[in-house]
C-alpha positions in Angstrom: 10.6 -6.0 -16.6 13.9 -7.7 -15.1 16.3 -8.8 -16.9 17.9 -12.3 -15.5 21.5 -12.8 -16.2 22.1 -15.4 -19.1 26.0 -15.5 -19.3 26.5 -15.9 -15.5 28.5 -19.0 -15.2 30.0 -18.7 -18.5 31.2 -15.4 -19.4 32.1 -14.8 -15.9 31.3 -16.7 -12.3 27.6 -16.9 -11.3 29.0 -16.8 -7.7 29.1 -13.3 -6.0 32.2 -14.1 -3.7 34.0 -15.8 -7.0 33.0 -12.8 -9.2 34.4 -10.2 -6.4 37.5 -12.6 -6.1 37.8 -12.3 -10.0 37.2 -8.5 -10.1 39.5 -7.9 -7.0 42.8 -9.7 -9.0 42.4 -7.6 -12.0 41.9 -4.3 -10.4 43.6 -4.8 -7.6 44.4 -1.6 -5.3 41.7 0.6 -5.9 42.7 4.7 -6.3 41.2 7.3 -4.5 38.2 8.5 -6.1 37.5 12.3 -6.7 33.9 13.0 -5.1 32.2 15.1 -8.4 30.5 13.8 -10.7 32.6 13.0 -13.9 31.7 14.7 -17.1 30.0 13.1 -19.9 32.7 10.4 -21.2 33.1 7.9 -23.8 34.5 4.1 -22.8 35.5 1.6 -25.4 35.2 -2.2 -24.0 35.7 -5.6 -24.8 32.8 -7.9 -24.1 34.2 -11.4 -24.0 34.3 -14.3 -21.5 36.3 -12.6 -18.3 39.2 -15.1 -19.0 39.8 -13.5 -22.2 39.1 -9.9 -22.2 38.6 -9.1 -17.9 41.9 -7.8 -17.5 41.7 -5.2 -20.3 38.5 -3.8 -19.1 39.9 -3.5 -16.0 42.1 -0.8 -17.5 39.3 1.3 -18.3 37.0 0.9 -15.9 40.0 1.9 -13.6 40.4 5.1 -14.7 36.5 6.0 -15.0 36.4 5.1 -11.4 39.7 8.2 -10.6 37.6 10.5 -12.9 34.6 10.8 -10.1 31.1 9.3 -9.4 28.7 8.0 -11.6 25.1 8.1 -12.3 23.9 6.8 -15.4 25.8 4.5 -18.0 24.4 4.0 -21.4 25.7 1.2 -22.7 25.7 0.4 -26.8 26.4 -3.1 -27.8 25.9 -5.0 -31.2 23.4 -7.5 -31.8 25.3 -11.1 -32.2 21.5 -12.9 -32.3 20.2 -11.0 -35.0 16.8 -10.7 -32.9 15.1 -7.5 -32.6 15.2 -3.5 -34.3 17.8 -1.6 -35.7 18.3 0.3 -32.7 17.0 -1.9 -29.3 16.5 0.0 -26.3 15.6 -1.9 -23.1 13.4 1.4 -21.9 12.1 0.0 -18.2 12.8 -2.4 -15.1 15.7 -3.7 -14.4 18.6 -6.1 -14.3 20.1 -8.3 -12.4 23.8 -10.1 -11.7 25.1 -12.1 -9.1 26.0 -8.6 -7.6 22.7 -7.0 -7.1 20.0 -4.9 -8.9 20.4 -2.0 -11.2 17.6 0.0 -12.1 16.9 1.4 -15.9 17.3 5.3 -16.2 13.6 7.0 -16.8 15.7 9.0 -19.5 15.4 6.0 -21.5 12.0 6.7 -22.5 13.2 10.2 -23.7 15.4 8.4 -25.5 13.0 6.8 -27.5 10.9 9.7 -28.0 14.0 11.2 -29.5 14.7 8.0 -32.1 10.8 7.6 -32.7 10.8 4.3 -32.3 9.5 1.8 -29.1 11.2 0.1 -26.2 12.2 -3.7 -27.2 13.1 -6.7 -25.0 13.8 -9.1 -27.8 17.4 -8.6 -28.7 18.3 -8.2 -25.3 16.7 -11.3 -24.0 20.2 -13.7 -25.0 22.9 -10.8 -26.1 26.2 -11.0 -23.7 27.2 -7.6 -24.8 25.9 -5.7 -22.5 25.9 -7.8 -19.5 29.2 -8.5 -19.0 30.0 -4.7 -18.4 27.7 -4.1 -15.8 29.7 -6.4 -12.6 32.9 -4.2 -13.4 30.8 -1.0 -12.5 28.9 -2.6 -9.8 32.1 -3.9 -8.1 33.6 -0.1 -7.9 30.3 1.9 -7.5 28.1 -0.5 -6.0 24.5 -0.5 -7.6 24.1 3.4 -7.0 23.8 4.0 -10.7 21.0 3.8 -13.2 21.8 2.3 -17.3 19.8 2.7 -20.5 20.9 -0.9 -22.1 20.8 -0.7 -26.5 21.7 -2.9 -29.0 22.6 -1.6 -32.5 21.4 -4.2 -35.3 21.9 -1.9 -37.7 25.9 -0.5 -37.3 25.5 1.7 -40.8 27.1 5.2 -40.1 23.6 6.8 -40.3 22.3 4.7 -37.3 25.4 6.0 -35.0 25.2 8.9 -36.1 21.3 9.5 -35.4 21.7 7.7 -32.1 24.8 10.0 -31.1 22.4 13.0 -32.0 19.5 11.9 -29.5 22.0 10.6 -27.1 23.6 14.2 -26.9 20.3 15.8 -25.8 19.9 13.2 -22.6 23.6 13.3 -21.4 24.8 15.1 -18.6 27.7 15.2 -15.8 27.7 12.0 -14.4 27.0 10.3 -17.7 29.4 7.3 -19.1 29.0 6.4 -22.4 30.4 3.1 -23.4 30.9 1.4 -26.7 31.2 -2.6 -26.2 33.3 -4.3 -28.8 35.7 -6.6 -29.0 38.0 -5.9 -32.1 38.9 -8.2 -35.2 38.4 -12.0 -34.6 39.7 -15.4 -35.6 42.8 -14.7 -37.3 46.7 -14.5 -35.9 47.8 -12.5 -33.3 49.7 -10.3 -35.9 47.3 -9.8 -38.5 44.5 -9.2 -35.5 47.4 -6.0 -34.1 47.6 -5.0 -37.3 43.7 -4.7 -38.0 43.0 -3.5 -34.9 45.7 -0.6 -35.8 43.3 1.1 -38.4 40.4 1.5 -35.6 42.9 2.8 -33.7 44.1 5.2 -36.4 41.0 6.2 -36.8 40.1 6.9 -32.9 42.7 9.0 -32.7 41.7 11.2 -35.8 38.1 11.2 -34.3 36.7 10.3 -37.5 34.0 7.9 -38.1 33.9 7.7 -41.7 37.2 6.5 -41.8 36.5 3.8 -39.0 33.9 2.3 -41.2 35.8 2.8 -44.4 38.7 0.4 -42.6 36.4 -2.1 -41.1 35.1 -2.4 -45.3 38.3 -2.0 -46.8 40.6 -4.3 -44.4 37.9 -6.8 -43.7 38.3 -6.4 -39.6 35.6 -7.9 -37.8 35.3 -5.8 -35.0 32.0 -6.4 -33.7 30.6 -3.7 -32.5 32.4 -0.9 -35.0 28.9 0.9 -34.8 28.6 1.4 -31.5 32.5 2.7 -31.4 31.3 4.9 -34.1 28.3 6.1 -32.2 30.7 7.9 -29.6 33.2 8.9 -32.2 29.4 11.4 -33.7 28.8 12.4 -29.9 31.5 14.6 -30.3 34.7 14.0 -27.7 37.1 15.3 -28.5 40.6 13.4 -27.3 40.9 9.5 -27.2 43.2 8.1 -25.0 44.2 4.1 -25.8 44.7 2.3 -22.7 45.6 -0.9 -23.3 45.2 -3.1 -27.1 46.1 -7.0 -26.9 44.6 -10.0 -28.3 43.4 -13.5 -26.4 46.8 -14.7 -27.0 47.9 -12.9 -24.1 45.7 -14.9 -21.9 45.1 -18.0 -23.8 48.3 -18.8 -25.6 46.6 -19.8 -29.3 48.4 -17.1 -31.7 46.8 -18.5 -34.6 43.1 -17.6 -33.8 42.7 -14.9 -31.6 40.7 -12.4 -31.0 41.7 -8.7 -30.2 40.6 -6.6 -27.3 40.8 -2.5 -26.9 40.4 -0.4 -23.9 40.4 3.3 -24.6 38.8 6.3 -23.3 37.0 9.2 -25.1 37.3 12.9 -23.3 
């Protein structure tokens, strides 16, 4: 199976030079790059066009690339189609973006011998979520690293937590973890700060039952407070907020924005 891009174009440009162009201006000069492998690590990421949220994925994607090399990233994003399982793992092949090829981790298969449940295509086939990720890490590593792609359609705490518990047993050094989500949406760019303050309160208490008591309580529409929560069961056990902001920054609309959080989990 390869998976075609479907956000090329839109999301972010379908052109290789004009991607690497777009990467190179938010990254800029690249650090030096320590040669081991980093240990298993948590990333939270925002997933939206690379107008919007680029810059503050750069931030974390900058400092995986100082921690060492890569060889797997399991990426967790939520389901915006509403196609497909609770828990979607895309468990063979390939995908593709305008900057190469990058093959799917054989662990994936232990992965879903772990969840008891079957490899699915569905809600991957239109769902930007996970996508968008992969040209950062193909820009600083090249394509020498495999992924094991999921989509959480269910976000309840027992489905991070059982996928944190499987995802435990297949991680190793070289493993990055990340959580795509971008944070509350479509109100000002005070009342989005001030949501996105309580997931942020809660990252830093490491406590997942209090994430998803906020997201409830508060109404923040976070979209992807599941798969956050997923890494907050794995077990890390420091958080480190890199950079929060909303698309007013970028887009200049302070009434309807959308809030964006880059953070790291050690």
């Amino acid at each position: 199976m390869i998976r075609y891009p479907v956000v090329a174009g839109s999301f972010y440009p379908d052109s290789k030079s004009e991607l690497i162009d777009t990467l190179k201006n938010f990254f800029g000069e690249l650090p030096e790059r320590k040669d081991d492998l980093i240990p298993v690590t948590g990333l939270i990421s925002p997933h939206a066009g690379y107008v919007f949220s680029g810059k503050t994925a750069s931030y974390g994607y900058y400092e995986i690339f100082k921690k060492g090399k890569i060889k797997s990233v399991i990426i967790i994003g939520p389901n915006h189609t509403g196609i497909g399982p609770d828990i979607s793992v895309y468990s063979d092949g390939s995908w593709i973006t305008p900057l190469g090829e990058v093959e799917i981790d054989e662990k994936a298969l232990s992965l879903l011998s772990k969840l008891n449940i079957n490899g699915d295509y569905s809600a991957h086939k239109y769902e930007h979520s996970i996508e968008v990720q992969l040209p950062f890490l193909q820009y600083l590593y090249g394509n020498n690293f495999k992924i094991i792609p999921i989509v959480l359609g269910n976000q309840s705490l027992e489905t991070s937590k059982k996928l944190a518990i499987a995802l435990k047993e297949i991680a190793d050094d070289g493993t990055l973890i990340i959580a795509s989500s971008d944070m509350n949406h479509y109100e000002s760019h005070e009342i989005t700060l001030k949501k996105d303050e309580f997931i942020i309160d809660a990252l830093k208490k490491n406590n997942p039952e209090l994430l998803y008591d906020y997201v409830k309580e508060y109404n923040i529409t976070a979209c992807g407070y599941g798969c956050i929560n997923t890494l907050l069961y794995f077990g890390f056990n420091k958080t480190r907020i890199l950079y929060h902001t909303t698309s007013a920054e970028a887009f200049g609309d302070y009434y309807r924005t959308v809030g964006y959080l880059s953070a790291i989990l050690e």
